[in-house]
C-alpha positions in Angstrom: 0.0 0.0 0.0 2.8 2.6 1.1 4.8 2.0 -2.8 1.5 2.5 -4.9 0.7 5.6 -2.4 4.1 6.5 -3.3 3.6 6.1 -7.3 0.5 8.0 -7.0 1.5 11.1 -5.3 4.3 11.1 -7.3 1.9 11.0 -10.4 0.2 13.3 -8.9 3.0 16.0 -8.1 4.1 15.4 -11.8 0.8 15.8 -13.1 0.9 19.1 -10.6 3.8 20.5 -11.8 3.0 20.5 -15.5 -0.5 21.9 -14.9 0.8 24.5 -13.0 3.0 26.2 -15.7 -0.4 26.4 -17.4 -2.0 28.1 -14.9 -4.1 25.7 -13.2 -4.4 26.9 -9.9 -6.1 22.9 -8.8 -3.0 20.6 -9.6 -0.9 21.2 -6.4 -4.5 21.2 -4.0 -4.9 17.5 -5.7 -1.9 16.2 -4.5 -2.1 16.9 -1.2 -6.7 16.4 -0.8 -5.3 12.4 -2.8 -3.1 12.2 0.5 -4.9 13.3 3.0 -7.8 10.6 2.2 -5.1 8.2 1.8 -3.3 9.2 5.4 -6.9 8.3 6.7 -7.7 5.2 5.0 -7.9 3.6 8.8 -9.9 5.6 9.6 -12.5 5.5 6.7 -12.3 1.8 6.9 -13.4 1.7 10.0 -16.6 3.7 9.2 -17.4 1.6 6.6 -17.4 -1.2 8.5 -19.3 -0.5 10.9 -22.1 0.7 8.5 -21.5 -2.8 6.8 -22.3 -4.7 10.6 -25.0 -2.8 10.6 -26.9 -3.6 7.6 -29.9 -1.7 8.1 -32.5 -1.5 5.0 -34.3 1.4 3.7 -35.5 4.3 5.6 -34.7 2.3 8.9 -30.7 3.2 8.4 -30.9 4.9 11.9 -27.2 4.2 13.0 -25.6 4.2 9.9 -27.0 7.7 9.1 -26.2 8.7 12.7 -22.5 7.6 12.3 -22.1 9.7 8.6 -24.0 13.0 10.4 -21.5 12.8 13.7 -18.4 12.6 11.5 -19.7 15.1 9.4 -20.6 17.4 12.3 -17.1 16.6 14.6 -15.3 17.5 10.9 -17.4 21.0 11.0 -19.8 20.3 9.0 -23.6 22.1 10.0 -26.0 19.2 9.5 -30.1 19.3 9.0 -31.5 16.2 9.7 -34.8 14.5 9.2 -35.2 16.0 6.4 -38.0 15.6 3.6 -39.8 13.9 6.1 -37.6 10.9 6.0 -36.0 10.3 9.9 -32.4 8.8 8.1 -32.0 11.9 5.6 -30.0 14.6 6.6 -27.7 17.6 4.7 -24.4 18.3 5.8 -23.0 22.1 4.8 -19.7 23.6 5.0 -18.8 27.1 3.5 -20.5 29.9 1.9 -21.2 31.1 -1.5 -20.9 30.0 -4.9 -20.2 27.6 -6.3 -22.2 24.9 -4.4 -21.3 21.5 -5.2 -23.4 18.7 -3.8 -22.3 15.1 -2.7 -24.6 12.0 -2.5 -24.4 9.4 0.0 -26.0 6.4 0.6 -26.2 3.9 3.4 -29.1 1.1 3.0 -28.8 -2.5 2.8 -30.5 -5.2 1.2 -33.1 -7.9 2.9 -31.9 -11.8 2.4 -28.1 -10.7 1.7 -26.5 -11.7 5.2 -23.1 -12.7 4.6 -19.9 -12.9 6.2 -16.5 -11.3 4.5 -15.4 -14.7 3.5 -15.5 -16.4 0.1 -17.9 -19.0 0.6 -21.7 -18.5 1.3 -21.9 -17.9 4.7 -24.8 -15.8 6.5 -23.9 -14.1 9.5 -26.6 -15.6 12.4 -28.9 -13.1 13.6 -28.6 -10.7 10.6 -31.3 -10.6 7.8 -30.1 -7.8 5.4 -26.5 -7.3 4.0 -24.5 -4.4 1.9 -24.9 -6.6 -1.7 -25.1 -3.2 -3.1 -22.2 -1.8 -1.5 -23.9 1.2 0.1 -21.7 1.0 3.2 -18.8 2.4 0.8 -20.6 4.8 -1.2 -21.5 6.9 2.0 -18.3 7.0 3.3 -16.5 7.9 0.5 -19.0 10.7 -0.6 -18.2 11.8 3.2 -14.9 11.5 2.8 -14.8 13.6 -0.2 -16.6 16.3 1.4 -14.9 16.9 4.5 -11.3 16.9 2.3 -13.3 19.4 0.1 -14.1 21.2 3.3 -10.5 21.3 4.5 -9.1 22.8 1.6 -12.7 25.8 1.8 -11.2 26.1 5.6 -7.7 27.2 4.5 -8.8 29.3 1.8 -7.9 27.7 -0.9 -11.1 26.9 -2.6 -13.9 29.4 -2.4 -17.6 28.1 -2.4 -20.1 25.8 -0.5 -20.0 22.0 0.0 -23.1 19.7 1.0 -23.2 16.3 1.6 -26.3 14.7 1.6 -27.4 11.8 3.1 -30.1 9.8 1.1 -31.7 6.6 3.0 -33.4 3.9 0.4 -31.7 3.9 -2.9 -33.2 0.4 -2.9 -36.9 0.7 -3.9 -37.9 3.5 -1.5 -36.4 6.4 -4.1 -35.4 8.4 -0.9 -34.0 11.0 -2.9 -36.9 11.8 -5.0 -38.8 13.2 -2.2 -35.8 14.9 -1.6 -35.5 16.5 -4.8 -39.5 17.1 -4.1 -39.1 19.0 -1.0 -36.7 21.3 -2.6 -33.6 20.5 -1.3 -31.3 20.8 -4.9 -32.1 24.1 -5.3 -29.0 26.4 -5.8 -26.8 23.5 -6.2 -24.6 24.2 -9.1 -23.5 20.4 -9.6 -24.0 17.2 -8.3 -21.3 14.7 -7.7 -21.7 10.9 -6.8 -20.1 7.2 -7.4 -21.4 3.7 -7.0 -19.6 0.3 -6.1 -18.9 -2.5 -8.6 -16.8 -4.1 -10.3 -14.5 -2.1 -12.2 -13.5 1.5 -12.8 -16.0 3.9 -15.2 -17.5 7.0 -15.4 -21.0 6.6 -16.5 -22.3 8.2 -19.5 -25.7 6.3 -20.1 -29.4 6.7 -19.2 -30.4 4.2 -16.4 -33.9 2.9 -16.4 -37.1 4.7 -15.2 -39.4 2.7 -12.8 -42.4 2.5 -11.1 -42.6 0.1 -8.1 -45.4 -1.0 -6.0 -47.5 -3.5 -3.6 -50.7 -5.1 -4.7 -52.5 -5.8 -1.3 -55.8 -8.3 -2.5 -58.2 -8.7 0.4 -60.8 -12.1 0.5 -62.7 -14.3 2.9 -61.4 -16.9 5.1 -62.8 -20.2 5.1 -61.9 -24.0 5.6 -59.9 -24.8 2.4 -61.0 -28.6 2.6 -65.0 -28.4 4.4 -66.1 -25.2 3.6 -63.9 -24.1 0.5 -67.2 -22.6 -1.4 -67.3 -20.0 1.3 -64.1 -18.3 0.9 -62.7 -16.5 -1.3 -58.9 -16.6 -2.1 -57.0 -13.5 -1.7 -53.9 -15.9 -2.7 -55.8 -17.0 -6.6 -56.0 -12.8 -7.1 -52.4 -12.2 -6.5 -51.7 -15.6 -9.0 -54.2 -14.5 -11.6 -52.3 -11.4 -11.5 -49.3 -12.8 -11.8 -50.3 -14.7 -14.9 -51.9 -12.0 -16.4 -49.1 -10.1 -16.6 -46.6 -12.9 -17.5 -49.2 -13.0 -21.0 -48.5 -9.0 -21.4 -45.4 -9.7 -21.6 -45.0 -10.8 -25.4 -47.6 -7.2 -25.9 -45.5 -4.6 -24.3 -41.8 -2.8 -25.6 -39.4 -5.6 -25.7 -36.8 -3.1 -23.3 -39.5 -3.2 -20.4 -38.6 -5.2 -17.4 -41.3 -6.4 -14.7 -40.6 -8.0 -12.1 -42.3 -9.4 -9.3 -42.3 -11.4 -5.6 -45.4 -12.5 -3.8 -44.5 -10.9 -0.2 -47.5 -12.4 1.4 -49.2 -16.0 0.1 -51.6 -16.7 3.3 -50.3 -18.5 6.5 -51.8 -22.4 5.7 -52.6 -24.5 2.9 -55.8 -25.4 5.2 -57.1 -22.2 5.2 -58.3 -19.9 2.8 -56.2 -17.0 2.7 -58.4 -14.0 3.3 -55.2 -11.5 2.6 -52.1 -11.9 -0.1 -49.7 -9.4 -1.6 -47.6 -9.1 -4.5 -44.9 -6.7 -5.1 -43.9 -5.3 -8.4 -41.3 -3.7 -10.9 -41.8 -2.0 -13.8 -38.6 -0.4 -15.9 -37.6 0.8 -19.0 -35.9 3.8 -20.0 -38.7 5.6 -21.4 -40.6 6.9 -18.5 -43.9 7.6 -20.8 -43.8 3.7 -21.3 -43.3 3.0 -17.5 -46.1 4.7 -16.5 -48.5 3.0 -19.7 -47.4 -0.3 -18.8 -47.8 0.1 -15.1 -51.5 1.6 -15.6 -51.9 -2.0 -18.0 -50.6 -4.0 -14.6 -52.9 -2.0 -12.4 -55.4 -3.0 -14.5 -54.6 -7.0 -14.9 -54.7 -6.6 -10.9 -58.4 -5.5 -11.3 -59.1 -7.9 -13.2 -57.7 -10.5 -10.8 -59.9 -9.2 -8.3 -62.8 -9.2 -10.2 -62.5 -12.8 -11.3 -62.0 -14.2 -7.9 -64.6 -12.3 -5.9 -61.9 -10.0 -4.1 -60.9 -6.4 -3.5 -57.6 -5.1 -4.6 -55.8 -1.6 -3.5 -52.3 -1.1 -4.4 -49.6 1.6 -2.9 -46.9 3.1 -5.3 -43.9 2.4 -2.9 -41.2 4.1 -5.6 -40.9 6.1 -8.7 -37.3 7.2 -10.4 -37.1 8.8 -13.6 -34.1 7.8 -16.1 -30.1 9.1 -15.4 -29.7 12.3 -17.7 -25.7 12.1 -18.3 -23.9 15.1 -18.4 -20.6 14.4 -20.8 -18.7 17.8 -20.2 -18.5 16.3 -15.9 -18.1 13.4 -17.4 -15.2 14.1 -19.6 -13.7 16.1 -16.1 -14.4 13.2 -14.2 -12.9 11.0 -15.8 -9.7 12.5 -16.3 -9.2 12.2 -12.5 -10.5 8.9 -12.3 -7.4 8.4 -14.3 -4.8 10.2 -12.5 -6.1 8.1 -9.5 -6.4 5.1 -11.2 -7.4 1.5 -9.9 -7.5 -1.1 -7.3 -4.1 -3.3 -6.7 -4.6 -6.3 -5.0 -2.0 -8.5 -2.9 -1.1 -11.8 -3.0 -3.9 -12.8 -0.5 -6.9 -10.4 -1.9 -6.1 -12.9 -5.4 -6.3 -15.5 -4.2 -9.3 -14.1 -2.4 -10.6 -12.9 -5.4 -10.1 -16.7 -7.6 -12.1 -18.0 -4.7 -14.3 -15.8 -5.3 -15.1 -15.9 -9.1 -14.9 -20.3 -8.7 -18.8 -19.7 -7.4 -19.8 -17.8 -10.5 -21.5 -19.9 -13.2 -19.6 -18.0 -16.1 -16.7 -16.5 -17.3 -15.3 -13.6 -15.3 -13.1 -10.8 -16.3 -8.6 -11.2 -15.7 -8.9 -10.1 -11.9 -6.2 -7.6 -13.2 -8.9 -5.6 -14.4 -9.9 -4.1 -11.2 -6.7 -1.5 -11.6 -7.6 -0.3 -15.2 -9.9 2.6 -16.0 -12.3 1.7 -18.5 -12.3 5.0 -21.7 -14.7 7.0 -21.7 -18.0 5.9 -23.8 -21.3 6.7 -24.3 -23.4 3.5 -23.7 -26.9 3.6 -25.5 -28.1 -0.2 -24.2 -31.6 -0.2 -23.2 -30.5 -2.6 -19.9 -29.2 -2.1 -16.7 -31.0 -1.2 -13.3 -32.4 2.1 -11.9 -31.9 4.7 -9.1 -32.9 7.5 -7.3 -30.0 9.7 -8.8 -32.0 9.8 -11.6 -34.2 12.4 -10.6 -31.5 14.3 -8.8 -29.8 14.3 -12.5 -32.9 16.3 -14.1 -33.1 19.0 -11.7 -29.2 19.6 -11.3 -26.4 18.5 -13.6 -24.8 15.6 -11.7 -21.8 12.9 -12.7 -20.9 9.9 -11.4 -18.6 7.1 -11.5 -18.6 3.4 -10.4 -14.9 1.9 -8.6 -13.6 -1.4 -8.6 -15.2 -2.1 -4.9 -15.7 -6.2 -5.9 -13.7 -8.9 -7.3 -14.2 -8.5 -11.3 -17.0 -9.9 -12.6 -19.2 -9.5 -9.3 -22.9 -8.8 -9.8 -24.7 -6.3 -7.7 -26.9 -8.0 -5.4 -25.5 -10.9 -4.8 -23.8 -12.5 -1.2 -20.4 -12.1 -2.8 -20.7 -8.6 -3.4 -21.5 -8.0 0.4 -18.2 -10.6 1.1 -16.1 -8.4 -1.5 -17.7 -5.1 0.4 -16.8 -6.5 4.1 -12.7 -6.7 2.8 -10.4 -4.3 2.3 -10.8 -5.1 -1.7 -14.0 -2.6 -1.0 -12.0 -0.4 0.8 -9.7 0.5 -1.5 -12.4 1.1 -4.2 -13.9 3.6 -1.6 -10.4 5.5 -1.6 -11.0 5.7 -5.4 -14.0 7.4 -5.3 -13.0 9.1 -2.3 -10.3 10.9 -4.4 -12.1 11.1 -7.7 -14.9 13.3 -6.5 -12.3 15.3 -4.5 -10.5 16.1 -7.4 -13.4 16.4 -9.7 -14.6 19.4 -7.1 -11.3 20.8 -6.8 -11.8 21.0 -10.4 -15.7 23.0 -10.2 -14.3 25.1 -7.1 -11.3 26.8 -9.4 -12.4 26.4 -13.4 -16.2 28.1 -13.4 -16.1 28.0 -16.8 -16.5 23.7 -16.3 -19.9 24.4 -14.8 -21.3 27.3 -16.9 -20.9 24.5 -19.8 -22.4 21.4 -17.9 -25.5 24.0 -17.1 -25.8 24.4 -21.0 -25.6 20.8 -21.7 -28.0 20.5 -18.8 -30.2 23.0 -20.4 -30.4 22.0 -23.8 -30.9 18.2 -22.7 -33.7 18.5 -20.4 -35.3 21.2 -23.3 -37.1 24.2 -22.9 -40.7 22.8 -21.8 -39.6 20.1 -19.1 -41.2 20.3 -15.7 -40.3 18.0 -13.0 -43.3 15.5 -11.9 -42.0 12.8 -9.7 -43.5 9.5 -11.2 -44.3 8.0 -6.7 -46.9 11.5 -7.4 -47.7 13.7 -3.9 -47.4 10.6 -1.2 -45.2 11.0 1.6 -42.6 8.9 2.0 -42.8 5.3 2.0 -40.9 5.0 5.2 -42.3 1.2 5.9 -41.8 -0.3 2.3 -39.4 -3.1 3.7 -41.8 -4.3 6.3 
């Protein structure tokens, strides 16, 4: 670890000195913000995790949101918490004036991803939810970011305001559209943020809109075997839902995704169940053709309930709109994504890592890959998942990246993402992003001319006539979607 800090700061002091004769008044405050996160890599570590111990799912992250705002407020940071109505969402602000750069964080886990930080499956006993999605990392680096951007506003040498926000239920609960409803962007000037994964990459592509939601159907209990004729099964609405909707399938835009679990199926096969729920998915990257095909499953729903003699109401839990990419902060994020480069592994994280990819059921990527930095590239697939930045990225120009936080070839949401994420292999992908955003807002704080051009992209994307209308509508908060 000491010789590859070594190479880097020297990369960086290089990199420093040649910017400097062209007047870039940024290169030297890289150096030493890449160093200071690196001096504190213990540190950061630590806080990570603990947020990973914890494991707490969305809008029910009470300690891990607790432990971000502390640091943030022992580092000098003026935090409002409880904000948009959500107890585990707070904003953390240092500094005055313009420019304002934001930060996300996030901090949630996901259900049924217990693991321990080993390369076998191994749930830890007691714990139902795990980091599979690496959240523990993003929120720590994000903070870590801030408070080195912070440091350098403190000393006078950067000018401007830094906020580090701290969004609860990235996972479903699209925490960050009601805070985008209740206001909380306005007067940001950019948005910076990162996600874990499995290599290094600056994203440049559209994410998927989605609509998510619980279809509760309500019947009448009754003795499955002596009195069947008297009930009526809230558990045949939630299947005849399910298979209408697997037939809409073959009628719908081949890019739509739906997706679905039955939450609750009734309690005994003996018994009529009077009560059964279904949860549901719906994505593509068209939000007009979300909402269409939603209204079509709200509708094979009623006529579930109408065709087994029950009730049906359903609650839209989440809504996110599509990523809008912003390639000028991309092309300045990637630059420093870069100069920082990737993840080295030692001898043991290898052999770690070949453990590892032995319980995948295809080819992974040459582990070497984690310390390369993908190029640039505008990707116009129609897959991939969705998130809550989405909305944040129509209502302020935001970038983000993803680091090398998992072995290569590690998919999201799985148990050997939260093993990867309980290592130091997840550690050092959270110094990446840690330094990446750092430098990518020394870059906003001392070039303005960066985000007067990002604001025109911005501008010209969104067009003329766009008004935000978060696709969850007015509700408040769904702050007990996981129960």
């Amino acid at each position: 670890m000491k010789k590859s800090l070594l190479l880097f700061s020297l990369s960086l002091l290089l990199l420093g000195v040649d910017a400097q004769k062209k007047n870039n008044p940024g290169a030297s405050l890289k150096t030493q913000a890449a160093n200071d996160i690196q001096s504190q890599y213990d540190m950061y570590k630590s806080k990570a995790l603990q947020i990973w111990s914890y494991a707490e799912v969305g809008y029910k992250e009470y300690k891990s949101s607790a432990l971000l705002q502390q640091t943030l407020k022992d580092n000098g940071f003026t935090v409002e918490a409880g904000v948009a109505e959500i107890p585990t969402a707070f904003v953390a602000t240092y500094g005055s004036g313009k420019p304002v750069i934001g930060i996300l964080a996030e901090f949630d886990a996901l259900p049924g991803l217990s693991q321990d930080s080993v390369a076998e499956k191994s749930p830890i006993a007691g714990m139902k939810a795990g980091h599979g999605c690496g959240h523990h990392l993003f929120g720590v680096a994000s903070m870590a970011a801030g408070i080195e951007l912070k440091k350098l506003i403190e000393a006078g040498k950067l000018k401007g305001t830094i906020k580090v926000y701290g969004c609860p239920a990235e996972e479903g609960g699209s925490g960050k559209v009601y805070m985008v409803r209740a206001g909380l962007f306005k007067g940001v000037d950019v948005v910076l943020h990162w996600h874990p994964g499995s290599e290094n990459q600056v994203e440049l592509r559209r994410s998927m809109a989605n609509i998510s939601a619980k279809f509760r159907f309500h019947g009448l209990s009754a003795h499955a075997a002596a009195a069947p004729d008297k009930g009526r099964s809230a558990l045949d609405a939630v299947e005849g839902m399910d298979m209408l909707v697997n037939m809409m399938r073959e009628h719908i835009p081949s890019s739509t995704r739906i997706h679905y679990v039955i939450t609750d199926g009734g309690k005994a096969p003996n018994v009529v169940p009077d009560f059964a729920e279904s949860y549901y998915y719906v994505r593509n990257q068209d939000r007009t053709i979300v909402r269409d095909v939603f209204e079509r499953v709200v509708n094979a729903a009623k006529g579930a309930a109408m065709g087994t003699g029950t009730t049906m109401d359903y609650e839209i839990t989440g809504g996110v709109y599509d990523l809008l990419p912003n390639k000028t902060l991309a092309e300045v994020m990637q630059k420093n994504l870069e100069t920082v480069g990737g993840v080295m592994y030692t001898d043991k994280e290898i052999e770690f890592a070949k453990k590892i990819q032995a319980t995948f059921n295809y080819k992974s990527p040459a582990i070497e890959t984690a310390k390369e930095v993908r190029p640039l590239t505008e990707e116009k697939d129609d897959g991939g998942g969705s998130t809550d930045v989405a909305d944040v990225s129509w209502t302020v120009p935001t970038v983000g990246l993803n680091a090398a936080t998992w072995v290569p070839g590690t998919p999201a949401h799985s148990w050997q993402a939260t093993a990867c994420g309980g290592t130091d292999i997840g550690i050092k992908g959270l110094m990446v992003a840690a330094k990446t955003i750092a430098l990518t807002g020394i870059d906003l704080f001392t070039d303005n001319t960066i985000i007067l051009k990002a604001t025109d992209e911005f501008n010209k994307a969104k067009g003329p006539d766009f008004q935000y209308k978060a696709l969850l509508g007015d509700r408040k908060p769904a702050l007990n979607y996981r129960d």
